[in-house]
TORBA-14954 format. One record per atom (N, C-alpha, C): x, y, z. Coordinates in steps of 0.02 Angstrom, whole numbers, plus 50000, padded with zeros to 5 digits. Each point is the difference from the previous one (the first is absolute). Example, Ala and Ser with C-alpha at 12.3 -4.5 7.8 and 13.67 -1.06 7.14 Angstrom:
506604971650390 499555005950000 500455006050000 499825005349964 500425005950003 499615005550037 
***
This chain:
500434994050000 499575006050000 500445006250000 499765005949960 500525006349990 499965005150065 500265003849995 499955003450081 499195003150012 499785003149930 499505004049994 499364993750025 500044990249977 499664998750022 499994999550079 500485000550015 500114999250071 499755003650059 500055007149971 499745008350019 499374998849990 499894997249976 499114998349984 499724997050052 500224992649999 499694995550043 500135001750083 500675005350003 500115001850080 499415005250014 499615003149957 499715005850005 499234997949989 499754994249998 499544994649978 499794997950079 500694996749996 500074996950093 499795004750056 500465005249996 499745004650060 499535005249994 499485002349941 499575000449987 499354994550051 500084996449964 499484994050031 500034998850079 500785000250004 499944999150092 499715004750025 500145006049975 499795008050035 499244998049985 499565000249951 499414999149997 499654993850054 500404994050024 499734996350033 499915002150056 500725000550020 500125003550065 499405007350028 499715002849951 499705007950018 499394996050000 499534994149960 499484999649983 499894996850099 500574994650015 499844994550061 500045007450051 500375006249993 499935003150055 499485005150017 499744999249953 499365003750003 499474996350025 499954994849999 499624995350044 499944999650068 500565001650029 500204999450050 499755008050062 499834998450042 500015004850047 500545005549990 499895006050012 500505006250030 500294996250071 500554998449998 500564997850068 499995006650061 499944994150037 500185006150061 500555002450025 500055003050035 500505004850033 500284994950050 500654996949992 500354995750068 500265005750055 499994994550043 500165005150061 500364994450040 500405002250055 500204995150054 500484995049979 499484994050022 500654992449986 499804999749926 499464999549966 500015000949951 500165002649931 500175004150026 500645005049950 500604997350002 500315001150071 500384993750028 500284993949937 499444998150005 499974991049979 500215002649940 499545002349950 500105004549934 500705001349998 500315004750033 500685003549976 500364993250003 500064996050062 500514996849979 500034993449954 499244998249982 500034994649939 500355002849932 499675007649987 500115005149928 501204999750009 500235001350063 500424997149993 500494995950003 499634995650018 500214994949989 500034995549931 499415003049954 499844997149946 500455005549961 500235005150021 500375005149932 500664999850030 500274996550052 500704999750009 500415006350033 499485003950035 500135006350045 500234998250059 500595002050043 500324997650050 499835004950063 499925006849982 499585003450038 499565005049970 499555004750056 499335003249984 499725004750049 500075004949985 499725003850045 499205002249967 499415003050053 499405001749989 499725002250045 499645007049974 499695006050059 499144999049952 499514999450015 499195003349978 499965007550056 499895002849942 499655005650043 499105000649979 499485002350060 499375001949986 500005005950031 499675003749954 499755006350010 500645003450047 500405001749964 500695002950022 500384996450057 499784993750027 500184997750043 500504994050016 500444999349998 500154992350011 499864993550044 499784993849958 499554996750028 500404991749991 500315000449972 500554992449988 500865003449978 500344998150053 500864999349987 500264994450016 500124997049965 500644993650007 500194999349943 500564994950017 500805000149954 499964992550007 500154997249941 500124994050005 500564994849961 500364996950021 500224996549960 500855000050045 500365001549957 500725002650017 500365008449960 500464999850060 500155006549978 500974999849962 500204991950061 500584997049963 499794994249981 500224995149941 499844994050010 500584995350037 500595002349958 500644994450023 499815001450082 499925005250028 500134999550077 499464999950038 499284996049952 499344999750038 499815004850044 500055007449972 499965006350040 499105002349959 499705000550065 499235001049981 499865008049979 499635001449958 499785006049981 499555002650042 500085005850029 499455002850049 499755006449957 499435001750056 499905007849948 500275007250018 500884997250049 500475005750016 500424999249967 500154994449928 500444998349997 500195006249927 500575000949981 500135007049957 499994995249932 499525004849957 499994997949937 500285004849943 499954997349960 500275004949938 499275002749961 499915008150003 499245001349956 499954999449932 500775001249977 500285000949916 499275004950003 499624999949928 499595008149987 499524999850056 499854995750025 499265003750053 500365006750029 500554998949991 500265008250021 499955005949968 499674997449939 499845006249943 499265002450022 499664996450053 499455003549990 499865003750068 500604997650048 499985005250070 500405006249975 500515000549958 500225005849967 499475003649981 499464998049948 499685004849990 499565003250039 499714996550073 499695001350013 500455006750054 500454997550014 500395005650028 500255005949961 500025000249959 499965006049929 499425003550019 499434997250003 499355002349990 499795006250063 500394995550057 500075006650056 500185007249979 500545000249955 500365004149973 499655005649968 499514995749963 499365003849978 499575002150026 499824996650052 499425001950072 500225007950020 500705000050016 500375006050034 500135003249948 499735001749949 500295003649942 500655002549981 500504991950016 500565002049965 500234998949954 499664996149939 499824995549947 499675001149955 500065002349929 499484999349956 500044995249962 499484995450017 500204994649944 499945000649923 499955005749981 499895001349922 500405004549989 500585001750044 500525005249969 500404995549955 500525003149969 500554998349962 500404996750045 500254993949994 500805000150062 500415007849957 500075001649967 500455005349952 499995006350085 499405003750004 499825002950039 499944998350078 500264994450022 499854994750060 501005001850017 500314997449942 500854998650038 500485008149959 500445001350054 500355006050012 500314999349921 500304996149978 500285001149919 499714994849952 500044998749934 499824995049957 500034994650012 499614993049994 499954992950036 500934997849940 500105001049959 500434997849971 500615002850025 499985005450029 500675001850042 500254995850049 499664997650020 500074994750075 500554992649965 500324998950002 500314993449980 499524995049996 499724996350038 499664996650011 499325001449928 500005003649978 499345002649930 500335002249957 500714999649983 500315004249969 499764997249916 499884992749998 499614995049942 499515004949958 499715003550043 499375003549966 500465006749995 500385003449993 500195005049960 499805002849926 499814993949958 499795002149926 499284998450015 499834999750034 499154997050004 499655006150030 499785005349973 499445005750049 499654998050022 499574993849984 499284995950029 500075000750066 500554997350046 500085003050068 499545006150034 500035003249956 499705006650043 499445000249996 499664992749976 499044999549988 499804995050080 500454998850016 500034994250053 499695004250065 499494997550039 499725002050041 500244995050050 499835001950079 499874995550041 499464993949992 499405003449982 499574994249990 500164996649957 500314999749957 500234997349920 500494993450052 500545002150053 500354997250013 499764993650051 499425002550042 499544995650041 499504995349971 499935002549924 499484995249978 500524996549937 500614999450002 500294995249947 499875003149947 500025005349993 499735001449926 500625005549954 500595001850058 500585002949937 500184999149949 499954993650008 500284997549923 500434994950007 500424997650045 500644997550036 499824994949972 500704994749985 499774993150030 500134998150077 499944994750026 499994997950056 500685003050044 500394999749960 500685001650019 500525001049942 500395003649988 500455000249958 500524994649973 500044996850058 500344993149987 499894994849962 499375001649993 499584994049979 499545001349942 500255003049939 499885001949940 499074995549984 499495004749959 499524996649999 500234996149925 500244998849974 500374996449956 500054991150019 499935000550053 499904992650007 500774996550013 500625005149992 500704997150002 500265000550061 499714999850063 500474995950046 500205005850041 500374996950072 500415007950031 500605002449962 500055005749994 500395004549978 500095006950016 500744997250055 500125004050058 500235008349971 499915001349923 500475005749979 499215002949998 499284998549984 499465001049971 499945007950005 499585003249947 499985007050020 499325000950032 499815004850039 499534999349987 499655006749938 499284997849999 499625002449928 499335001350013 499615003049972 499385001749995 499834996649950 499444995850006 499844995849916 499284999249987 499615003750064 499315004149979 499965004550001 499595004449993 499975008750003 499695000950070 500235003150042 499764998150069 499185005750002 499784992050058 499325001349995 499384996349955 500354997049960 499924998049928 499604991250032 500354997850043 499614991750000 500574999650069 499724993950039 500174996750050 500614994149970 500394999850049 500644996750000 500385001750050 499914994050049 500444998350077 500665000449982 500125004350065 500755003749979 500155000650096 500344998149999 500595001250055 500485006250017 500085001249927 500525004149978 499695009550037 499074996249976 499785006949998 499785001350067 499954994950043 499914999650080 500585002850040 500484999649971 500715003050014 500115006850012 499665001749921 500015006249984 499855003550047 499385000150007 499265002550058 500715003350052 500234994150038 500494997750066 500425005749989 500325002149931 500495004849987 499925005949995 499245001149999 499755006449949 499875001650102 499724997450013 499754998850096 500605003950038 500504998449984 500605001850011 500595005250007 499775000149918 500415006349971 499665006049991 499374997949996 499725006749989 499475000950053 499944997850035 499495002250057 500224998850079 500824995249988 500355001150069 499454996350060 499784994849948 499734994550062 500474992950006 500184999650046 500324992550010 499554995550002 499934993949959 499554993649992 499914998450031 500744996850048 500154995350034 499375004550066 500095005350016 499705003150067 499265000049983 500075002249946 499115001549982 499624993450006 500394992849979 499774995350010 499974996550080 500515002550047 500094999350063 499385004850018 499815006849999 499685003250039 499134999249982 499695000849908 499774996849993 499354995350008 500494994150006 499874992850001 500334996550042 500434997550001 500414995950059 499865002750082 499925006250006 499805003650097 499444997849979 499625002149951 499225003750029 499544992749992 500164992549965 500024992850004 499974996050069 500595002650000 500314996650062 500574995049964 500335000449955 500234996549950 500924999750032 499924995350048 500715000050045 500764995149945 499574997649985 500534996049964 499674998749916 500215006549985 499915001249930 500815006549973 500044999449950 500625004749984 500004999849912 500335005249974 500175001249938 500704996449984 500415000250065 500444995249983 500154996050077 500564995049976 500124994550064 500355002850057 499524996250024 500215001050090 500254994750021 500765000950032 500244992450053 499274998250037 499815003450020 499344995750063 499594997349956 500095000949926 499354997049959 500494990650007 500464998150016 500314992949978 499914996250046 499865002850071 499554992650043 499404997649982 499655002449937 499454997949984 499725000449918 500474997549961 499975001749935 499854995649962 499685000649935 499874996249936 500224999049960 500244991549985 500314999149963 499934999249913 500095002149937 499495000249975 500344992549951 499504998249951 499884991649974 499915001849939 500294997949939 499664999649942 499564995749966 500044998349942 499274994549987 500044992550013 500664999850001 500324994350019 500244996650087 499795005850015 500195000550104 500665001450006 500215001849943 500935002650012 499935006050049 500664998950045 499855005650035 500415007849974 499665003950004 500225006449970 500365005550051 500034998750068 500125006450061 499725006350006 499935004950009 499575005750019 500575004649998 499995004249932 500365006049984 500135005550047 500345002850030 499905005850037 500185004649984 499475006949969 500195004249958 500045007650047 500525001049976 500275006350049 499825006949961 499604999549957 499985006149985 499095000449996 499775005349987 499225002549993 499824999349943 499584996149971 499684998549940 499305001050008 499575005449986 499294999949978 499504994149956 500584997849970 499584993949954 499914995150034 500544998750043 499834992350058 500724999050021 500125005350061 500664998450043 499614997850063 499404998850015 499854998450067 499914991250046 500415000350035 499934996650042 499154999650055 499824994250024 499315000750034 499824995050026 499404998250034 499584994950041 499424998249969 499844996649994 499264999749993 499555001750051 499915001350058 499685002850044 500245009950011 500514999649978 500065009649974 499705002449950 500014994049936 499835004849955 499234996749984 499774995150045 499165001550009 499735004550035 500455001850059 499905008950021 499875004749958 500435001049948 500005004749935 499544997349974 499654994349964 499585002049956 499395000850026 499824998150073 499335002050025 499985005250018 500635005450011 499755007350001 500045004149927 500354996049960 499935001549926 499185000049972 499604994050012 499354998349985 499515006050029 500245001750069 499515005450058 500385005949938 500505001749982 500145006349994 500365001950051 500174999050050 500495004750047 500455000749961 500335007250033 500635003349988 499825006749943 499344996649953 499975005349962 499315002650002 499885005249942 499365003650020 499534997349960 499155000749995 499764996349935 500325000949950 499965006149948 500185001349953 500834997749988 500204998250050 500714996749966 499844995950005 499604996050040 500044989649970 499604998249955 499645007349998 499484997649926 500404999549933 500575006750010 500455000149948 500454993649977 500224999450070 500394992149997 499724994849942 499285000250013 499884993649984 499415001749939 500155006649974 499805001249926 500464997549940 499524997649969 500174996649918 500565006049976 500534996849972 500475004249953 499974998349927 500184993550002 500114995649926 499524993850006 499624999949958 499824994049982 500344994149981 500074993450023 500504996149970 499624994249935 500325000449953 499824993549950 500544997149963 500734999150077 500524996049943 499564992050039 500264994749942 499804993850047 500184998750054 500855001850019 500214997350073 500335007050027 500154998750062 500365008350022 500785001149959 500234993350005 500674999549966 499954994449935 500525000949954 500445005849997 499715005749999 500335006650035 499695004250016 500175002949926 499595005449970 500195001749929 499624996449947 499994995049996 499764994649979 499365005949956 500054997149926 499475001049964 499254998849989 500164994450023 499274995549984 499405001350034 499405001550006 499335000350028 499524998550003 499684999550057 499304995349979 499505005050036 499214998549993 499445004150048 500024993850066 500244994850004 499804994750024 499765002950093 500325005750014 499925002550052 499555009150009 499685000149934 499615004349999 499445000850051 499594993150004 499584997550039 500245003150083 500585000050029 499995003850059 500435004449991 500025002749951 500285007549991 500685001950033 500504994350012 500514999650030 500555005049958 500025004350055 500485005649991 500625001450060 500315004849985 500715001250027 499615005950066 500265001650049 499835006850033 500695001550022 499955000450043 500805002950059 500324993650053 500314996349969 500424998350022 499674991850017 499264999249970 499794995049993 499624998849967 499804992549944 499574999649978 499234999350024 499565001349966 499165001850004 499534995849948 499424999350032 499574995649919 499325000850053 499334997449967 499644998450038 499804992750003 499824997050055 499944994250023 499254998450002 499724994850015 499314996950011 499825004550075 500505000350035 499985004850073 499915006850008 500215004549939 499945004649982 500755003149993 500185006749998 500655001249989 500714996450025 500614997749986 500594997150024 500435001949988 500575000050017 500625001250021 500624994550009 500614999549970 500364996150002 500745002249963 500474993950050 500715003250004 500254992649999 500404997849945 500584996550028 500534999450027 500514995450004 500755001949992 500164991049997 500615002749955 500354994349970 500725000149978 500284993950040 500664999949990 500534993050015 500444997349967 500264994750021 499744996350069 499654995650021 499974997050044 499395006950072 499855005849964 499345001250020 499445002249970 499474997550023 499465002049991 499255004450024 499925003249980 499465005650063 499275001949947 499715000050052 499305004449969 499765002450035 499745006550013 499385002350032 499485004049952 499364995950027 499365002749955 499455001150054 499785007149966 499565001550048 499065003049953 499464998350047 499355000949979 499785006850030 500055006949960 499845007350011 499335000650047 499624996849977 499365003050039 500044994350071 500014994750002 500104997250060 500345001050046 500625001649959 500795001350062 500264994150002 499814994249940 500284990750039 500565000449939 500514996750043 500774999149967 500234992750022 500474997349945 500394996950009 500705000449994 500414998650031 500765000249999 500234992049988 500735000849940 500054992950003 500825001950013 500344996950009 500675001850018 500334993850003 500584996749934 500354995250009 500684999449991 500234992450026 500895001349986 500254996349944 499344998649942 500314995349945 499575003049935 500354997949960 499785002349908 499334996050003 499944994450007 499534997750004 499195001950020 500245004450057 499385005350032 499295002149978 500445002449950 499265003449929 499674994149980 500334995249988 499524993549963 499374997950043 499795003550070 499554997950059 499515006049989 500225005549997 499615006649997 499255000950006 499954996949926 499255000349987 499554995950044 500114993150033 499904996850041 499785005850068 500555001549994 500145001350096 499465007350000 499845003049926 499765007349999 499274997650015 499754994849956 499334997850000 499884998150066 500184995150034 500074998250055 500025001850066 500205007649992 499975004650067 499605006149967 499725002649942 499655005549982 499534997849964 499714993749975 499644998349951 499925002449942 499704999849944 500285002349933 500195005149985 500535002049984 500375006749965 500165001549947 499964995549951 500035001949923 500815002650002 500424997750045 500785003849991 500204996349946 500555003749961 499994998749917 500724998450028 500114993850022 500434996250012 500504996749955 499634999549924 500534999149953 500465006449948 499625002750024 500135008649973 500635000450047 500134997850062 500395001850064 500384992849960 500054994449978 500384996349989 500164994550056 499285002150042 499954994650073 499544992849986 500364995449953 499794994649987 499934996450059 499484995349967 499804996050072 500494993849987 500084995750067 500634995349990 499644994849973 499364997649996 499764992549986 499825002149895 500145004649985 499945005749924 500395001149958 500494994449994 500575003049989 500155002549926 499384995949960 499765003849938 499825008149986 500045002750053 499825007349981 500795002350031 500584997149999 500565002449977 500414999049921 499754997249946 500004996949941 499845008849980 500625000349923 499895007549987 499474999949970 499454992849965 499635002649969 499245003550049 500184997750039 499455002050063 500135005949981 500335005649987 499865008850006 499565000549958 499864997649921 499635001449949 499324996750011 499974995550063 499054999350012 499705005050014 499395000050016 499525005050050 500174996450053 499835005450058 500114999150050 499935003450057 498965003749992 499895002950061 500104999250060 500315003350048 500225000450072 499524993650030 499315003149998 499494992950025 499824995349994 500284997149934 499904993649981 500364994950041 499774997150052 500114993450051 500614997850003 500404996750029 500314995449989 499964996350089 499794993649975 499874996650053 500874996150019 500024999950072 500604996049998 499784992250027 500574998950018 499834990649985 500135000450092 499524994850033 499905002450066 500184992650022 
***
């Protein structure tokens, strides 16, 4: 058979499963909400069956927290148990306490999020070494703050990492390769920015603004932008897909995109006063969590990435400040990953209720549970989980590249094997 029949019959196959799978789940009752030992029981079959070594998990209702435990391990070689003091790595969930700490900025009117950075920093962004790349590029001076909070400069993810598809390349320049403003594309680079522009031109320190904040006004004791000796009596080790062990980076410098260190019981502190709104005023968390960009690439990454579908029209899943947005069967939502060698994180939260989940892990594997663990503690959410590239582990067909070119509304079922 030629490849094209092949592309056929794979697209035949998972066609039909997806149709079986949506027709048997529609049959079926709306699932309830676990709670207790039951959740319990849940988390640790989901990993046990996806090969997750540990797991952290906070529910919040109605701004509240109502389930924390950690389960699993936090070392394996040294049978060291995961608690919910134990320090994790957030990788981006740190992109979305940044913004929300930006947003103060705006509360106190020291911020316009629709100025120019041009007008924001004391000389030209290309004067700075660090931007010196964009010297022939004026587009720079179209770049707003919000442009930079909602992914939408133009950046790729990072300079290193060319959207070209060729690999790290430590000389990379960086480039503008949309017209900023122009379409959504997760960028790191441009989370940075924000951090620099924060900096240089408005003479706020991150690191404090994120200490004063968020971390005091939490209660967020063992959380940091970067490592703390006291964070290593109780640390996470992180696992890749294979359970290799990876160790826990300790990054000494301040990164806005995801330098933070954390707990799962700190930063369920943060998102249940994130959900209430503390810290800011209405009109800034309304702002927060206003639509910027609409998204219609198929997956978040490659970021740049050409290709598009409506497949997520249906909940109107868009970019805002510093987290993604869509609407749900629940009504408005909110959601943040982070992802990185050997971790995994989510927090998603339901606007009009105040109910959140936090997922917080020490292995690649992590994401493959997600959708499980979201249904399971919030009941249906329509989270566009393959758009996020959070395959389920018993699925492994919807990692096959021809899976991008199906349909593939957010809500269409997928039952796991129990």
């Amino acid at each position: 058979m030629g490849s094209s029949g092949r592309f056929s019959s794979v697209c035949k196959l998972l066609l039909s499963s997806c149709l079986l799978i949506a027709t048997a789940h529609a049959e079926e009752a709306t699932p309830a909400r676990l709670r207790g030992e039951a959740l319990d029981k849940e988390v640790a079959r989901l990993m046990q069956a996806a090969h997750v070594p540990g797991l952290a998990l906070a529910v919040i209702e109605d701004g509240k927290i109502v389930h924390l435990r950690a389960y699993g391990q936090r070392d394996v070689e040294k049978q060291l148990p995961l608690t919910v003091d134990t320090v994790m790595y957030a990788a981006s969930i740190t992109k979305a306490a940044f913004a929300y700490a930006t947003l103060s900025l705006v509360d106190q009117g020291k911020l316009d999020l629709d100025t120019s950075i041009a007008k924001l920093l004391p000389k030209p962004l290309p004067d700075y070494d660090k931007y010196a790349d964009l010297a022939d590029d004026p587009r720079w001076r179209l770049i707003t703050p919000r442009m930079l909070l909602s992914h939408s400069a133009g950046f790729a993810n990072f300079r290193y990492f060319p959207p070209d598809g060729s690999g790290y390349d430590p000389n990379g320049k960086l480039k503008i390769y949309a017209a900023p403003g122009s379409r959504f594309a997760y960028s790191g680079e441009g989370i940075n920015l924000m951090q620099f522009v924060l900096e240089n031109g408005r003479d706020v320190d991150v690191a404090t603004l994120m200490q004063k904040q968020l971390f005091d006004r939490f209660g967020m004791r063992r959380t940091s932008m970067i490592w703390r000796e006291d964070f290593a009596d109780n640390l996470a080790i992180g696992y890749d897909e294979n359970g290799k062990a990876l160790g826990h980076k300790q990054r000494g410098s301040v990164r806005a995109a995801g330098s933070m260190d954390t707990t799962v019981a700190d930063y369920a502190q943060l998102l249940a006063g994130m959900v209430r709104g503390d810290g800011l005023g209405a009109k800034a968390h309304a702002m927060w969590l206003t639509p910027v960009q609409r998204i219609r690439s198929v997956q978040q990454f490659p970021t740049l990435d050409t290709a598009t579908t409506t497949d997520n029209d249906g909940i109107k899943l868009s970019y805002a400040l510093g987290v993604a947005v869509y609407q749900s069967p629940q009504g408005p939502a909110w959601f943040k990953t982070g992802h990185d060698d050997g971790t995994n994180n989510l927090a998603l939260c339901l606007e009009k209720s105040r109910d959140c989940v936090l997922i917080m892990s020490n292995s690649s594997n992590g994401e493959s549970i997600y959708r499980y663990l979201v249904d399971a503690t919030l009941g249906p959410t329509c989270y566009p989980w393959f758009w996020e590239n959070d395959i389920p582990y018993d699925h492994p067909e919807w990692r096959a590249p021809e899976a991008r070119k199906l349909p593939h509304p957010p809500c269409a079922p997928v039952r796991h094997a129990s």
